[in-house]
Each structure stands twice: as structure tokens, then as C-alpha cells.
N, C-alpha and C positions, 0 to 999 in steps of 0.2 A: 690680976690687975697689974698693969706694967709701972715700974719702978720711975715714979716722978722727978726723981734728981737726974736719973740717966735722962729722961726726956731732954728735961732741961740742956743736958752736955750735949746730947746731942743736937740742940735745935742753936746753942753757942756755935760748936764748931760747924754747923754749916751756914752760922750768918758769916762765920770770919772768913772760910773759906769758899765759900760760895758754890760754882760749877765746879771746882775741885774735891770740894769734899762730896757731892754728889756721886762724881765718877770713882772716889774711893768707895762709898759703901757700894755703887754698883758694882764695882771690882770684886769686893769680898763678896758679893748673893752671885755673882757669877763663880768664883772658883769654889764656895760652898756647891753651885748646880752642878760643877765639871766632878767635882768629889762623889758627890749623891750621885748622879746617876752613872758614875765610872765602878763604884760600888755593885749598882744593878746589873750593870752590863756586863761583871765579871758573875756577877751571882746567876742570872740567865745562860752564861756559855758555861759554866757548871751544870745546870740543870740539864740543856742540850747534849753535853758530855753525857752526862750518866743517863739522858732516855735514848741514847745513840748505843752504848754499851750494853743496854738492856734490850735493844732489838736486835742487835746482834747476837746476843746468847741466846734468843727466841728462834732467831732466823737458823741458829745453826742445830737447835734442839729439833726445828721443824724436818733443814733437810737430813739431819740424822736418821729420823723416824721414817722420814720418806722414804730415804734407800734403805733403809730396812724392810719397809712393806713392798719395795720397788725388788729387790733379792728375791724377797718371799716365793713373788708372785711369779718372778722369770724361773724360778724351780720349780716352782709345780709346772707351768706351762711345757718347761722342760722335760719331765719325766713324763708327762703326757703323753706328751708327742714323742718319745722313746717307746713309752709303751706300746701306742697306736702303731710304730713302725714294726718293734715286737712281732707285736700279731700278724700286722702284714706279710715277714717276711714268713712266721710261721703256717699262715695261709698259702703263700708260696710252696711248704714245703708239700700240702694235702692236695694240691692242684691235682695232680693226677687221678687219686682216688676219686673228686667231687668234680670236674671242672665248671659244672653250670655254676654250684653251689659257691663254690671260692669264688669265679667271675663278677657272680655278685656283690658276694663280701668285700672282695677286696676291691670294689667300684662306692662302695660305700666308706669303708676305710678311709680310702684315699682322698673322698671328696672330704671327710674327718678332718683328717692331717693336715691337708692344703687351708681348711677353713680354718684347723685350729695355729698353724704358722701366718697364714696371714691378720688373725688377732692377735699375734703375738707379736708380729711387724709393727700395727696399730699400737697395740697396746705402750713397746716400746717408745714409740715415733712420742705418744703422749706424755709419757714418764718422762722423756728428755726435755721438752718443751717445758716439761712444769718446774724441773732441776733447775733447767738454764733460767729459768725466767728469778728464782728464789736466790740461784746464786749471780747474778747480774743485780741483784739488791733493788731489784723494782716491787717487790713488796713492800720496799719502806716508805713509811710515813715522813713525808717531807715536808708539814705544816709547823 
């Protein structure tokens, strides 16, 4: 229940003073509103701070993990396709004894290797695209 004497003070000074005292207490419910919500606005660009900080520790946790499975994956493909060459060149070596038999093999091989480098051209071309795209910070949430 609001205190009747204050009423009273207040409905005095704004007979004596009239449009002046009106534009006083507007004054004061205006620099209360520039207070209150200058309060929020720093409280908001806090909260902005720290979810900006927390996708960034996300974002770097993710590409961490990524060039780790992105490493993984180019060494196995790697030793693959060492290996496959491997055989090849040791196929090379029995060419004389077998030549129908090597001709074969090593027509098979090779379509191998050429198939298993150009997934690994791909494969590449895809891992870069997904890096760039993570670290260009277009995965973040900007609402």
C-alpha cells in the first residue's frame, strides 16, 4: 500500500511546480530506464562473451579430433598404396617366369592403386573443405 504522506508531497510539489516538476520526475524514470537497462546490456554482452568462448573451445576440440581422424585415415591410405606398389613392383620381378599370369595381376593392381589414389585425391579434396569450412568459423551460431 503506497505511503499517503508521500502522496500527498508529492501531488504539493507538483501543484507548485507544475510542468516542471513533471519533467523532473520524468527525468529521474528516464535515468532509472538508461541505469536498468545499461545493467542488462552489459549483463547480455557477458553472456555473449562466454557462449562465444564456449564455441570456440568446441570448435577447436572438433578440429583437433578431425585432423586426427583426417592423419589416421591418410596413413592407412598411405601404406596401402605402398603396399599395392610393393606387390607390383614384386610382380615385376616374376614377369619372366609367369608372363600371362603377372600381365594379369599387375593390370589388376594397377587399376587398384590408380582407384585407391584417386579416393584418396577425393578423399582429401573432402577433409580440406570440411577444415576450411570449421576453421573460417562458419559453423558458428550467430543468433
Amino acid at each position: 500500500m503506497p505511503d499517503i504522506k508521500m502522496l500527498n508531497q508529492i501531488g504539493e510539489f507538483l501543484t507548485v511546480y507544475g510542468g516542471w516538476g513533471v519533467s523532473i520526475f520524468l527525468s529521474i524514470f528516464i535515468m532509472y530506464l538508461f541505469k536498468y537497462f545499461g545493467k542488462k546490456l552489459r549483463q547480455k554482452d557477458a553472456e555473449i562473451k562466454e557462449r562465444d568462448m564456449w564455441w570456440k573451445g568446441e570448435r577447436e576440440k572438433i578440429n583437433a579430433t578431425f585432423e586426427k581422424h583426417r592423419e589416421e585415415n591418410l596413413n592407412v591410405i598411405e601404406r596401402f598404396t605402398r603396399s599395392i606398389a610393393s606387390i607390383g613392383n614384386k610382380m615385376g620381378m616374376c614377369r619372366d617366369e609367369s608372363r600371362d599370369t603377372c600381365q594379369v595381376l599387375q593390370r589388376l593392381l594397377d587399376a587398384i592403386s590408380g582407384g585407391i589414389i584417386k579416393l584418396k585425391k577425393h578423399t582429401q579434396a573432402e577433409i580440406d573443405s570440411i577444415t576450411q569450412f570449421f576453421n573460417n568459423g562458419n559453423g558458428k551460431d550467430d543468433s
